[in-house]
LOKOLLO-477339 format. One line per 4 residues: for each residue z negated, x negated, y negated of C-alpha. Coordinates in Angstrom, 1 decimal. Each point is the difference from the previous one (the first is absolute). Layout:
N
Z/X/Y  ... $
//
This chain:
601
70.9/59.2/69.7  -1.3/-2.2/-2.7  0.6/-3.5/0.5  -2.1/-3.4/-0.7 $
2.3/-1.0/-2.3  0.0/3.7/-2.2  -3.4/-0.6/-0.1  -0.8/-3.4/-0.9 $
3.7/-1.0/-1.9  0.9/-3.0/2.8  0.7/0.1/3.7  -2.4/-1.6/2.4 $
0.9/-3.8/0.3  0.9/-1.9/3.2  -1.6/-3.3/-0.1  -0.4/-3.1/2.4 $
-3.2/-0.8/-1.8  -2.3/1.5/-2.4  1.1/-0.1/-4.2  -1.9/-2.2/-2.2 $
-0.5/2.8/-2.7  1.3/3.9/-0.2  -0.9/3.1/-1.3  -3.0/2.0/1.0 $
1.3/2.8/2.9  2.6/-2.1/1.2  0.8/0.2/3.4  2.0/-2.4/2.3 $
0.4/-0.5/3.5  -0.6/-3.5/1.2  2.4/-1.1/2.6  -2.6/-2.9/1.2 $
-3.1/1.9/0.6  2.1/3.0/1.2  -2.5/1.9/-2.8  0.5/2.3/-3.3 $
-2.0/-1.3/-2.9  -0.3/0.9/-3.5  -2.4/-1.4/-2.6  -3.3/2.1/-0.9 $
-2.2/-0.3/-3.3  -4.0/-1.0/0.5  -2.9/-0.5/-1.3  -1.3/-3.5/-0.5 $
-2.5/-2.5/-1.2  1.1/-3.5/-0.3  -2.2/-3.2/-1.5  0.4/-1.2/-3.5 $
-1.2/-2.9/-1.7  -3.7/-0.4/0.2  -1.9/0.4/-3.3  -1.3/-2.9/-1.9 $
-3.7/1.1/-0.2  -1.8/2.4/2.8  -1.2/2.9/-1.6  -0.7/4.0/0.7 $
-0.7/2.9/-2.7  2.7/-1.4/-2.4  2.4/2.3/-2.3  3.6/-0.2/1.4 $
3.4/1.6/-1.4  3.4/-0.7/-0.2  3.0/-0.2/2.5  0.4/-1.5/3.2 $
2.2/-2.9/-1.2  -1.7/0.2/-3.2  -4.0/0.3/0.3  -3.2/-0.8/-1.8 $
-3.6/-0.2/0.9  -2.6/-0.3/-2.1  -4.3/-1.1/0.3  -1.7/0.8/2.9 $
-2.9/-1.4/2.1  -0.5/-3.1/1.8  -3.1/-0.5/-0.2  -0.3/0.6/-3.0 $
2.5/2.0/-2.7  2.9/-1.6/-1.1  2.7/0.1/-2.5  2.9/-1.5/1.6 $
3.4/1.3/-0.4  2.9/-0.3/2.8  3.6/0.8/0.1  1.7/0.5/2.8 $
3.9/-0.7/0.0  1.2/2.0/3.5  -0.9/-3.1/2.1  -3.1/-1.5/-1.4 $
-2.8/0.2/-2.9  0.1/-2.8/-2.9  -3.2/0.3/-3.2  0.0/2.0/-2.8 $
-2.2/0.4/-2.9  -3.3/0.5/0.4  -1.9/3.4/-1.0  -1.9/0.0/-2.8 $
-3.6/1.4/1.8  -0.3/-1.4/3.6  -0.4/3.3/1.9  0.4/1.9/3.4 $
0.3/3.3/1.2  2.5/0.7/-2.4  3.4/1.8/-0.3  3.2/-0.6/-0.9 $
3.6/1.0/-1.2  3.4/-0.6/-1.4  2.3/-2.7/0.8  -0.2/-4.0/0.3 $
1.4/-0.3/-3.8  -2.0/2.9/-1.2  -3.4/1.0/2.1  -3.5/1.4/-0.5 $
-3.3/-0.8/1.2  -2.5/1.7/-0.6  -4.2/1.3/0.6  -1.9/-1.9/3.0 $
-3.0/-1.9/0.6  -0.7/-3.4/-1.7  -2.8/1.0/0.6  -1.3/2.5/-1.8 $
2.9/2.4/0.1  2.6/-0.3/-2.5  1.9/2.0/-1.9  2.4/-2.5/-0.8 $
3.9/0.2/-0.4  2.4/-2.5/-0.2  3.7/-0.7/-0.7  2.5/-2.3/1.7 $
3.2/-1.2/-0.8  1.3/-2.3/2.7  -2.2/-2.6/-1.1  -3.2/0.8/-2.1 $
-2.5/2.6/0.4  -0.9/1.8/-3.6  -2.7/2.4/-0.8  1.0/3.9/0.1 $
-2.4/2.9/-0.6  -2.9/0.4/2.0  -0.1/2.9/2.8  -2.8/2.6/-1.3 $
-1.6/-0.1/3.5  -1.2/-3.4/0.8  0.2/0.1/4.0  1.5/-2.2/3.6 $
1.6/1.3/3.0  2.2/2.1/-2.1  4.0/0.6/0.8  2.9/-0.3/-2.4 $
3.7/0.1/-0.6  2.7/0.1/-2.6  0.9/-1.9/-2.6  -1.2/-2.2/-2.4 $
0.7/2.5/-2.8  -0.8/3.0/1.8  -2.3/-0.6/3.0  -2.8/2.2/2.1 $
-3.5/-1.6/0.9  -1.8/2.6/2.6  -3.0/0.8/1.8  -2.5/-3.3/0.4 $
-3.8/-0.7/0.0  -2.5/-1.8/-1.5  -1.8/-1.0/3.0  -2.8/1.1/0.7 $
0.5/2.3/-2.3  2.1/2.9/-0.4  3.2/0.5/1.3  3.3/1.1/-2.2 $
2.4/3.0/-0.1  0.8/-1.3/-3.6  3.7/-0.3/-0.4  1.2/-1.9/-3.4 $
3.2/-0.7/-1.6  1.9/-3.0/-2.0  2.5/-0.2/-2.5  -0.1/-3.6/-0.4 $
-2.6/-0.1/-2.1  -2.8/2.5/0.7  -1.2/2.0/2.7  -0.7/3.6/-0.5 $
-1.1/3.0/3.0  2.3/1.0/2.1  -0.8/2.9/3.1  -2.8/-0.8/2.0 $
0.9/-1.3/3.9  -0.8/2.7/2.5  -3.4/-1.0/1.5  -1.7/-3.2/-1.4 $
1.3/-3.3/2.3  -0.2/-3.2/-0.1  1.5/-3.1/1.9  3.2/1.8/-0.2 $
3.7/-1.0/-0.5  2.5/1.2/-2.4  3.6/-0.4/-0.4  2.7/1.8/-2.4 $
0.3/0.8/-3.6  -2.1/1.2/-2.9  1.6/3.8/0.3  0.9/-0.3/3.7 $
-3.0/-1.8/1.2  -1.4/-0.4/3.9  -3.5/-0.6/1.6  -1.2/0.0/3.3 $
-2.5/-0.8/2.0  -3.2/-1.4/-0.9  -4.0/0.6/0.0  -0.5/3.2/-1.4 $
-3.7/1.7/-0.6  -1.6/1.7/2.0  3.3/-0.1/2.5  -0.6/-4.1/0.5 $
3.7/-1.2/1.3  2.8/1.9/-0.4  3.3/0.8/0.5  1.2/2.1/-3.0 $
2.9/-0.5/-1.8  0.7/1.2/-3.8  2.5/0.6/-2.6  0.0/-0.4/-3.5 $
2.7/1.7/-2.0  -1.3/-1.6/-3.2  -2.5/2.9/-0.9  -1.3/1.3/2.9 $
-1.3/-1.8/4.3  1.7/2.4/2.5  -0.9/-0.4/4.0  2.9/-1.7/1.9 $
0.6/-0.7/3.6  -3.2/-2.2/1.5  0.2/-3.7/1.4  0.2/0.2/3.8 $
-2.9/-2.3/0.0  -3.1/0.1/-2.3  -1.0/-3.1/-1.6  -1.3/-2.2/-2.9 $
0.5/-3.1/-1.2  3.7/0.1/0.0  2.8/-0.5/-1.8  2.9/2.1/-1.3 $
3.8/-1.0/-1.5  3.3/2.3/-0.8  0.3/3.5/-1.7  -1.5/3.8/0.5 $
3.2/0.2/2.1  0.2/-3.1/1.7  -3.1/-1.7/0.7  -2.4/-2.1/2.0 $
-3.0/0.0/1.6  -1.2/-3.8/0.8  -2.9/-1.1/2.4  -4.0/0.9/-0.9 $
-3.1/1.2/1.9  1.3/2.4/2.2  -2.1/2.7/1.4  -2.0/1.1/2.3 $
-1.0/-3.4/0.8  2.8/-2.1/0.8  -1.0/-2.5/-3.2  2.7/-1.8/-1.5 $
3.8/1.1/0.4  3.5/-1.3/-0.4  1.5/3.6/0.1  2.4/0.9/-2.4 $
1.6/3.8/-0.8  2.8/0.8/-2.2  -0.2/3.0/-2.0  3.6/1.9/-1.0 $
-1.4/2.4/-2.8  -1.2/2.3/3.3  -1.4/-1.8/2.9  -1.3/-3.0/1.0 $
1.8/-1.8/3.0  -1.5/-3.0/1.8  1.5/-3.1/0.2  -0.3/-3.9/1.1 $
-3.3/-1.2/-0.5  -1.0/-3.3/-1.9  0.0/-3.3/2.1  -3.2/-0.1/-1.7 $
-2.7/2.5/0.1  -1.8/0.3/-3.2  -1.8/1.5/-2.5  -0.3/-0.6/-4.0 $
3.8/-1.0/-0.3  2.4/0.7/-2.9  3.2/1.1/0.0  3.0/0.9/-2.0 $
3.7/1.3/0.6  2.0/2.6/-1.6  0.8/2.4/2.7  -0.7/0.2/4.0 $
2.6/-2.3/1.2  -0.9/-3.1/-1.7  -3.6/-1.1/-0.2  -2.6/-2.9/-0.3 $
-3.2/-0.4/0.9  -2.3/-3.0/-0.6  -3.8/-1.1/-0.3  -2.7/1.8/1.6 $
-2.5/-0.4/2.4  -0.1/-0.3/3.7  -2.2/-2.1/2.2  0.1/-2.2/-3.5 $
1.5/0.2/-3.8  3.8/-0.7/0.8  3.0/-0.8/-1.8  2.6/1.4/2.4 $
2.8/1.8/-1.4  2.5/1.9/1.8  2.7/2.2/-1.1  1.1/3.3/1.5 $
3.6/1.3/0.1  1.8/2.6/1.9  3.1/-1.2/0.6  3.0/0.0/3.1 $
-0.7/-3.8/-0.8  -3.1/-2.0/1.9  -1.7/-2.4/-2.2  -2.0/-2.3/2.0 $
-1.8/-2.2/-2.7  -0.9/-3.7/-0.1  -3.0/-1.1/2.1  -1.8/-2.7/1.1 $
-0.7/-0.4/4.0  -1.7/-2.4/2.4  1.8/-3.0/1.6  -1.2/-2.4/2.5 $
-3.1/-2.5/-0.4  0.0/-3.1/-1.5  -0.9/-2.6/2.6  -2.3/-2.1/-2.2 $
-2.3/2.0/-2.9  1.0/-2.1/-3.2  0.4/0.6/-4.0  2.0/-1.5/-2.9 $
2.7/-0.4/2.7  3.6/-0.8/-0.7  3.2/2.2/1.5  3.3/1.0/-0.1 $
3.4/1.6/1.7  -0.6/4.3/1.2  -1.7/2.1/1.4  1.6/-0.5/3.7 $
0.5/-3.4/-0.8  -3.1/-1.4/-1.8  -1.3/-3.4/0.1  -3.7/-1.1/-1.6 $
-1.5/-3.0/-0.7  -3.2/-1.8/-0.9  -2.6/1.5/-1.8  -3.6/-0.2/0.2 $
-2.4/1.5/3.0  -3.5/-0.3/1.0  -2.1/-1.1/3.6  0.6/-2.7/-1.2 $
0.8/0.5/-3.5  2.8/-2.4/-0.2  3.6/0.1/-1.7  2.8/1.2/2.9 $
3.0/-1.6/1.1  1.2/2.9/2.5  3.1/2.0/-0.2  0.6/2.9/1.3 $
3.5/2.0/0.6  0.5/3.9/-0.2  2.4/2.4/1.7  -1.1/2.9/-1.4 $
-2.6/1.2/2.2  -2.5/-3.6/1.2  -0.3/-3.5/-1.2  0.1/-3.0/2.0 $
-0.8/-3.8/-0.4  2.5/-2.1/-1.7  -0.4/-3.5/-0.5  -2.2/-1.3/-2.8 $
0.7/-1.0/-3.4  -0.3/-3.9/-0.5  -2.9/0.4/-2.8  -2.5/2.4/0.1 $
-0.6/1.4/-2.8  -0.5/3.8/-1.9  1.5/1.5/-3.1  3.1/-0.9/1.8 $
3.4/1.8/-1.3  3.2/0.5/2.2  3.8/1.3/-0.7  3.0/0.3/2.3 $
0.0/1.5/3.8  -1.7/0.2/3.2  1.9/-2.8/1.3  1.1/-1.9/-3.3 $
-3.4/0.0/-2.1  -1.5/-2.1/-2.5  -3.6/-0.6/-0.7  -1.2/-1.7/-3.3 $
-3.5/-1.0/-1.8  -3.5/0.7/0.8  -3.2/-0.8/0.2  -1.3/-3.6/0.5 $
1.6/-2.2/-2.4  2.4/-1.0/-0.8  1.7/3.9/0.0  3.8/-1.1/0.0 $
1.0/0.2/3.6  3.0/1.4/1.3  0.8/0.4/3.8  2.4/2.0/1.5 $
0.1/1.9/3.4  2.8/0.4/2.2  -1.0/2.9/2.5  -1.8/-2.5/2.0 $
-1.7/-2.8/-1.9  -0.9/-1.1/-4.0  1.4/-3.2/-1.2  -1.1/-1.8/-3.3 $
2.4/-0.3/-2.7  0.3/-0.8/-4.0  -3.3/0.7/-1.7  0.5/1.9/-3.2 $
-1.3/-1.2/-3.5  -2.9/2.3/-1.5  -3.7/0.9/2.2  -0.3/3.5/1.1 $
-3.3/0.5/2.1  -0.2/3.6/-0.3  1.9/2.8/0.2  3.4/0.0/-1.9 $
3.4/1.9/0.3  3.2/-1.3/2.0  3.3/1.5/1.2  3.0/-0.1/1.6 $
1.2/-2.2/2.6  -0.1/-3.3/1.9  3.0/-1.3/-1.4  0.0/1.8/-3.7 $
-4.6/0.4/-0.9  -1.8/0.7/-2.7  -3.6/-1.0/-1.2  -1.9/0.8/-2.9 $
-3.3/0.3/-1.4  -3.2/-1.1/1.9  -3.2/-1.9/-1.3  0.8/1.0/-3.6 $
3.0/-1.4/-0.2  2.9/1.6/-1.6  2.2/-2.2/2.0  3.6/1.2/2.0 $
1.9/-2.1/2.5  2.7/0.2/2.0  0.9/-1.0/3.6  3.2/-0.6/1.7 $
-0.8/-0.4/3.2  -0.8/-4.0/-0.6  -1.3/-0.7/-2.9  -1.4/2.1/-3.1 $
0.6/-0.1/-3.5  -1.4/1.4/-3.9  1.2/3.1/-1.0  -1.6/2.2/-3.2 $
-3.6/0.5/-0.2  -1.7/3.4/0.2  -0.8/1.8/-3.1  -4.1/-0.6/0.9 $
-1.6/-2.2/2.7  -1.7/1.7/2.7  -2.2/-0.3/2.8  -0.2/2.4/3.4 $
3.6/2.2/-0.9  2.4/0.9/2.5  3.8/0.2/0.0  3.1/1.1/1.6 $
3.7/0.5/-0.1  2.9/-3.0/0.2  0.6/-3.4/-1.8  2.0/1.5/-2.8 $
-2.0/3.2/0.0  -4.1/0.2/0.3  -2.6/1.8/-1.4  -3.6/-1.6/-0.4 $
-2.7/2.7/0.0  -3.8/-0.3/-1.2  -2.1/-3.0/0.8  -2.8/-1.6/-2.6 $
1.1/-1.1/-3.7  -2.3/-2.3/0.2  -2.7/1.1/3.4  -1.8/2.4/-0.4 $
2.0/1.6/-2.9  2.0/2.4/2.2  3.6/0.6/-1.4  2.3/3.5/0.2 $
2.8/-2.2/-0.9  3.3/-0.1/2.3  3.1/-2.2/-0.6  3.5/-0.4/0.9 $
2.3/-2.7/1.3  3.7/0.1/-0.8  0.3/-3.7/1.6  -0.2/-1.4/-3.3 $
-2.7/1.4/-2.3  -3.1/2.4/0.5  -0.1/3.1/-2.1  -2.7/2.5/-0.2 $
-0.2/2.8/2.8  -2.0/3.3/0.1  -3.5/0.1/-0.2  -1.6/0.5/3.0 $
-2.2/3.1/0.5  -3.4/-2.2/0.5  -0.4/-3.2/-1.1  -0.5/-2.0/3.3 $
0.1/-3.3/2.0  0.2/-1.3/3.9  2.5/3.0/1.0  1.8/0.1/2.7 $
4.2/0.0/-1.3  3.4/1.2/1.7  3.0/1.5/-1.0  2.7/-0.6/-2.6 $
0.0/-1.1/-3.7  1.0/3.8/-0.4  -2.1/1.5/2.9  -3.3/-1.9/-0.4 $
-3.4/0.6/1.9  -3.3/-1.5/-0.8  -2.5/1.0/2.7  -3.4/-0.1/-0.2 $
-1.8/-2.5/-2.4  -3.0/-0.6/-1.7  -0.5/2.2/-3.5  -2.2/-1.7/0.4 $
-1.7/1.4/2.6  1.9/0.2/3.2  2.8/2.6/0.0  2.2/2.4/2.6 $
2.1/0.7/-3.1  3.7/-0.4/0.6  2.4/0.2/-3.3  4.2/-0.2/0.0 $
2.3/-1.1/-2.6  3.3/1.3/-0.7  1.1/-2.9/-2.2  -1.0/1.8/-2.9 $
-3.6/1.3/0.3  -2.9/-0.1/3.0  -1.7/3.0/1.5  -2.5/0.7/3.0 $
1.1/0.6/3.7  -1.6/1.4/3.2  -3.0/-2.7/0.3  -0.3/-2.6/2.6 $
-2.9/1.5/2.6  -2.5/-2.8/-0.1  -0.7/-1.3/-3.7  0.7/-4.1/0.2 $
1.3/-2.7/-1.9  1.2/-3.7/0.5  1.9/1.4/2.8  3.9/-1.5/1.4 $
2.5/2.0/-1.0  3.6/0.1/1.3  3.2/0.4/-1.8  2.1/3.3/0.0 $
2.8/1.9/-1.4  -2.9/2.3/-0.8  1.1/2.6/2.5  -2.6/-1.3/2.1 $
-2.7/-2.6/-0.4  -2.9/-1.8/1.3  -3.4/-1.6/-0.4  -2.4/-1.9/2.1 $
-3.2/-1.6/-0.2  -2.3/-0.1/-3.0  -3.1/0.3/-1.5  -1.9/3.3/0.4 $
-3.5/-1.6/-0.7  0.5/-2.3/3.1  3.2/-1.5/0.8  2.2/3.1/2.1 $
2.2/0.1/2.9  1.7/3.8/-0.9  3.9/-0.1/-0.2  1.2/3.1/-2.1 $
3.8/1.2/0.2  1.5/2.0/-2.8  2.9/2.3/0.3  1.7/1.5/-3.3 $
0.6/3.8/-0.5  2.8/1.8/2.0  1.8/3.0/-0.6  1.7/2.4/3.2 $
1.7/3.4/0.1  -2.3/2.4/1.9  2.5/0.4/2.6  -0.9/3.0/2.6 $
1.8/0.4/3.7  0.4/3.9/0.2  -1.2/1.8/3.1  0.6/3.8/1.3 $
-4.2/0.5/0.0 $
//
């Protein structure tokens, strides 16, 4: 009898718990359940980092950990350019005509855009290299709606329409510098998806004439569109990543009548196989990915223009990705409020509220699931700032006059100590802790001091005053993020501490102020903000450079924010156009083995 072990190359394991990681098809008995388990591959989607701007109908190529998009609507075309790194999207240069309904292809350091709407219908091409868009030759056909793949020297642009006029079976070709014919596509379709190369090209799906939505599949061979397998599920308005091999199907109008999908089919050069749906249901969505394992899909349309991303593998690992949730209430409704310690340990402070419209003095303590009533600061007041812990916390400036004092809270009551030298009445950026603070910035001023823990002293000055910027990390090493240089004159700027000089950080993704901050001088998150109009934008730095994350659900800013490794985080409070109660809890992507218990049925 063939054994296990003949089969598979290792004996089945005899564990007291289950393995952090192992090999796919390993199989071990677990002596604490009493159960044989092995760990199984799956099909999964997983959020990414949201986009900066909304936006549906836009060109999108590239890989999943290496993606572009390109124009699209709003509400109106536009020629934005994003890159997406694997965890979140960060600008890149604009396209030369502001277009949508357009198609793409290639790779983040050498794509293609090309034909869509401006409107009128374009015939446009152009050429990026990782940075800057460039003029390429025009498509023959001028025409939206169409599906592409390839490269950027040897690309397909298929089917399309000029609506309302006629609809496409054109099929054309690029070397990199011209388009010419190439065979026509099967039965003239547009709203279709493509994936593939130039000589082993895909399509499928679709709104074909007179047929309306379909679920036919076809195969380019670089001359000629042969029938392959059909989608399981007709639809339109969907989008396609991978190879003729090894592709996906992504979301769409699904027919006959269930509207807007999230369903998503993998192709293997044969069939198509469905999978795990989208979180989110949509339609007009981009995607990109080189083969059926690994894909991304962003943008689209579904009760609203969105900018989720999420990202697809199919893996024996689980990826659960970073997301924002709902915590408890905040007692008292209030904005520009101060905060600080975690997210099952918070503490907030001050701020402003309204019936009556009056600066606050409350505090209020979180264990990770509902606030309750501390006891007040000594001086009302908002713009407030805070460092250190629930129970060892520090509050400092704020509106009224004079803006320099400190007080410090125990777990049980705030006590007055050493004011410091320079006026902040607004928003400004602070870290670290009770004994070992930092503050800087704040009413213009490009002023940094330190605290001990008794008394506070001059250290170097900020590279440029600023107004409404937030902060976080330690004494000896913060970041300041954003803020007004001077109000209203919004800044992108970001600077480091090394607990003697500032130096200059990253850019952030948006230039923004009054964000919510937590995190690490090397894990950074600025929540929310005003760009300047209010924002549910959430960006993280890695020390280096700053990209979005999965947005915060309600758009806010001058909100409390509480300090983190970065793992998790917290904010409270705010202003969404009235001063907010909401508490929102975030949670960092995870990563699990798919691990199965194995059963006789």
């Amino acid at each position: 009898m063939t054994t296990y072990k003949q089969i598979f190359g290792k004996p089945v394991k005899f564990l007291s718990s289950d393995p952090a990681n192992d090999a796919e098809g390993q199989v071990w008995y677990n002596s604490t359940s009493g159960t044989f388990k092995s760990v199984l591959s799956v099909g999964a989607w997983s959020a990414g980092g949201n986009m900066i701007t909304a936006r549906r109908v836009m060109a999108g190529f590239g890989e999943q950990t290496s993606a572009v998009a390109a124009g699209g609507l709003t509400t109106t075309s536009v020629a934005n350019t994003e890159e997406y790194n694997g965890s979140g999207w960060s600008a890149g240069g604009n396209l030369g005509t502001a277009r949508r309904q357009l198609s793409g292809a290639g790779t983040q350091t050498s794509g293609l855009a090309f034909a869509g709407n401006i409107p009128p219908y374009s015939n446009a091409t152009e050429e990026y290299n990782g940075s800057a868009w460039t003029g390429g030759g025009n498509i023959t056909n001028a025409r939206g709606d169409l599906a592409g793949c390839g490269t950027q020297t040897a690309a397909l642009g298929f089917g399309g329409s000029t609506y309302p006029g006629p609809v496409s079976n054109s099929t054309e070709e690029y070397d990199g510098s011209a388009w010419t014919a190439g065979g026509n596509y099967g039965t003239a379709t547009y709203l279709l998806a493509g994936a593939g190369t130039q000589t082993a090209g895909l399509g499928f799906g679709g709104y074909n004439v007179p047929g309306g939505r379909t679920a036919v599949t076809e195969e380019y061979n670089g001359s000629a569109w042969t029938a392959g397998g059909n989608l399981g599920t007709s639809r339109y308005r969907l989008a396609g990543a991978g190879i003729q091999t090894s592709a996906l199907a992504i979301g769409g109008i699904a027919t006959p009548g269930t509207g807007t999908t999230g369903a998503t089919e993998a192709y293997d050069g044969t069939s198509w196989t469905t999978t795990s749906s989208l979180a989110t249901a949509r339609r007009q969505l981009s995607g990109a990915g080189s083969n059926n394992t690994a894909g991304l899909a962003f943008g689209g349309l579904d009760t609203a223009v969105t900018s989720a991303t999420e990202e697809y593998n199919f893996s024996a690992t689980i990826t659960t990705g970073a997301a924002w949730s709902a915590g408890g209430n905040l007692n008292t409704s209030r904005r520009f409020l101060g905060g600080t310690g975690t997210s099952t340990a918070g503490l907030v402070f001050g701020g402003f509220q309204t019936n009556p419209a009056v600066n606050n003095a409350e505090s209020e303590e979180y264990n990770g699931s509902s606030w309750s009533e501390g006891n007040n600061l000594n001086n009302a007041r908002r713009g407030i700032e805070g460092f250190g812990t629930q129970t060892a916390g520090v509050g400092v400036g704020g509106f009224p006059p004079p803006g320099v004092k400190t007080e410090e809270y125990n777990g049980t009551s705030w006590s007055n100590v050493t004011d410091f030298a320079t006026q902040r009445m607004n928003m400004f950026g602070s870290a670290g802790t009770q004994t070992a603070g930092l503050i800087f910035g704040g009413s213009g001023s490009v002023n940094t001091e330190s605290y001990d823990g008794s008394s506070w002293s001059e250290v170097n000055n900020l590279p440029t005053g600023l107004s409404n910027s937030r902060g976080n990390g330690t004494q000896t090493a913060a970041l300041s993020m954003g803020g007004d240089t001077p109000a209203p004159a919004l800044t992108v700027a970001s600077s480091e501490w090394d607990g003697t000089n500032w130096t200059a950080g990253g850019n952030m993704v948006l230039a923004g102020s009054k964000m919510g901050a937590f995190g690490t001088q090397t894990n950074a998150y600025s929540v929310g903000g005003s760009f300047p109009g209010i924002t549910n934008l959430v960006q993280n730095y890695n020390g280096t450079s700053w990209i979005t994350d999965v947005s915060i659900s309600t758009a806010r800013d001058a909100m409390g924010p509480a300090s983190s490794a970065g793992s998790t985080g917290m904010i409270a409070g705010g202003d969404t156009g009235s001063p907010s109660n909401a508490t929102e809890e975030f949670t960092a992507e995870t990563t699990a083995l798919n691990t199965k218990t194995l059963t006789t049925s």
